[in-house]
C-alpha positions in Angstrom: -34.3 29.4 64.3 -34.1 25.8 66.0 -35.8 24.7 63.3 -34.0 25.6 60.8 -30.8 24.5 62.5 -32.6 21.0 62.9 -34.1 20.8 59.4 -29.8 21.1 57.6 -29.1 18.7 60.1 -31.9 15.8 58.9 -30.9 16.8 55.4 -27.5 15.9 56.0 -27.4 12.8 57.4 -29.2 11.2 54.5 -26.1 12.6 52.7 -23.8 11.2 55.1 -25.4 7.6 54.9 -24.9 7.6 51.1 -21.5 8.1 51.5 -21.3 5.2 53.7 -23.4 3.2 52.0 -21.1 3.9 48.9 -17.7 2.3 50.5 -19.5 -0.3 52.4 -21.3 -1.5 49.5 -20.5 -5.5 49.5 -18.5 -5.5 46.6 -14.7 -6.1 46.7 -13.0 -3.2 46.1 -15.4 -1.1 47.8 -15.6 -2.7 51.3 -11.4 -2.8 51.3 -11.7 1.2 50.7 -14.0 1.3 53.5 -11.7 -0.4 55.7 -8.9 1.5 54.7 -10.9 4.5 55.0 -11.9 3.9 58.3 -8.1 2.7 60.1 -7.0 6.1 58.2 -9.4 7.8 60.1 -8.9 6.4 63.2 -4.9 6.9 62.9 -5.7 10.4 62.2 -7.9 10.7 65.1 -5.2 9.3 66.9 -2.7 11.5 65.9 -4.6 14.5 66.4 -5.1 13.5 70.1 -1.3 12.8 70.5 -0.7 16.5 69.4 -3.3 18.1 71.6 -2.3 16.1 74.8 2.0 17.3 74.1 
């Protein structure tokens, strides 16, 4: 069972660094998505933390 558990894990974060790899590509438009993808993400993160802490 651990091993299947840890062999969808390994396959995903191949996945995962695509996706990265996608908006941090060096290009121009791509690297401002990333940015704004990431302060998005943090805001949210943020926000979420405001609500649970109320």
């Amino acid at each position: 069972m651990g091993e299947a558990i840890h062999g969808a894990t390994i396959r995903r974060i191949p996945a995962v660094n695509d996706l990265i790899n996608v908006f941090h590509d060096d290009r121009s438009g791509f690297y401002i998505v990333f940015n704004d993808f990431v302060i998005v993400s943090e805001h949210l993160l943020n926000h979420i933390h405001e609500i649970i802490m109320e």
